[in-house]
N, C-alpha and C positions, 0 to 999 in steps of 0.2 A: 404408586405408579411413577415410574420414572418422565414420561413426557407431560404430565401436567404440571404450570405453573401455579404455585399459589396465588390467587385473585385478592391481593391489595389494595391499596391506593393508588399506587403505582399504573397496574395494571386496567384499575376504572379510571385512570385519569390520561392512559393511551386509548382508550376504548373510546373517550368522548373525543376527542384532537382525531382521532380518526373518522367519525360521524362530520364533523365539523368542515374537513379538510373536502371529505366526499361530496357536502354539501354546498362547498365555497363553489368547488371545480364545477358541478352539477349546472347550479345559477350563472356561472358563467358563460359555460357553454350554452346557456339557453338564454341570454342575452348577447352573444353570437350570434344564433342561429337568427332571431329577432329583426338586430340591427341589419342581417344582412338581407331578408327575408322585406323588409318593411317597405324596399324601393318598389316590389314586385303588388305590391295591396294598395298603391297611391292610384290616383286618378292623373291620366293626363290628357287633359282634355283642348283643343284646336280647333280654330273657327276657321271654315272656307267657304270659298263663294260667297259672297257675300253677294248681293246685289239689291241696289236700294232704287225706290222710284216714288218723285213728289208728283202728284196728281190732281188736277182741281183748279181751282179761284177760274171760273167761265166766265166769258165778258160781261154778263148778263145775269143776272140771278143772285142767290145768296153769296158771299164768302165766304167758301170753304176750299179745301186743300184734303188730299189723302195721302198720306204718306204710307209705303208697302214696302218692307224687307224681309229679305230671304236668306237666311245663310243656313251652312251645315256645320252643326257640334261633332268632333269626334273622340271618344275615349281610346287612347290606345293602349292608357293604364289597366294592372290588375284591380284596381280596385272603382266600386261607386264613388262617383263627384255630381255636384251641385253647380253650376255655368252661371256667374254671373252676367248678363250680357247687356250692354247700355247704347242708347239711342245718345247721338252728341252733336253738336252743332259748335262752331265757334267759340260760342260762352260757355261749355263744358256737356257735361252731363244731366240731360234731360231727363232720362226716365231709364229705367235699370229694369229687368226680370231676370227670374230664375227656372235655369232647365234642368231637371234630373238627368244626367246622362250614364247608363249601366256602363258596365267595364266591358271594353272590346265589343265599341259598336258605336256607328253613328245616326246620327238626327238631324234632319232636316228640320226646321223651325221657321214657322213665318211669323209676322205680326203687321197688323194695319190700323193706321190711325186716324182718327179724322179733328179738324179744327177743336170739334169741341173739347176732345180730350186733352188740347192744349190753348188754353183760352187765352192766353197772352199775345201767343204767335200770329201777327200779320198776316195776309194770302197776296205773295204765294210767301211759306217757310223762309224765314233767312237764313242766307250760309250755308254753306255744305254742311249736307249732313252726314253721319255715318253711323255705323254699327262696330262696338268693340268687345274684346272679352273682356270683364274688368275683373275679376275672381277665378278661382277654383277652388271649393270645398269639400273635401273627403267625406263621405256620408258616413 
């Protein structure tokens, strides 16, 4: 038969450069599509509203204090992240938690404190206080 070639060396060693070549281009393209895909599965997550309030040390009675904040997480990432979020006073960082927040969606989150849970601190709290984001993690 005139249109077949005889299958060599030659001809198995075009055969594999061709698998190869198909296979570079392949992985390529699919670390393309990856890199470009990868901004859309991150978390991006924003703290608002905050609003914080010390409460407590009466003229009369025990010494205590409550401290109550309130802010909103919002993801407006494609993907699940983890909210670091830290209670802070002048000398830094007091007390840190964490909020699961899903992709494309926000959370209200409160938390309230009392003396005991900070045994150090004076009545009333010194220093301003405040609420920060200090992380964000990709779940």
């Amino acid at each position: 038969m005139q249109g077949d070639r005889p299958k060599g060396p030659r001809g198995h060693f075009l055969s594999v450069r061709g698998w190869i070549v198909a296979g570079a281009a392949t992985g390529s393209a699919l670390l393309i599509i990856a890199i470009i895909l990868s901004p859309l599965v991150q978390p991006s997550i924003t703290m608002d509203s905050v609003t914080t309030r010390a409460y407590g040390c009466p003229p009369r009675g025990p010494l205590h204090w409550t401290l109550s904040f309130l802010f909103v997480l919002e993801n407006a990432g494609g993907g699940n992240g983890i909210a670091r979020v830290g209670l802070y006073n002048e000398t830094g960082t007091v007390a840190s938690f964490q909020y699961l927040v899903p992709a494309h969606s926000i959370a209200a989150q409160n938390e309230t404190f009392r003396t005991v849970d900070f045994d150090t601190w004076p009545c009333p709290p010194p220093g301003t206080l405040g609420v920060g984001l200090l992380s964000v993690t990709r779940v």
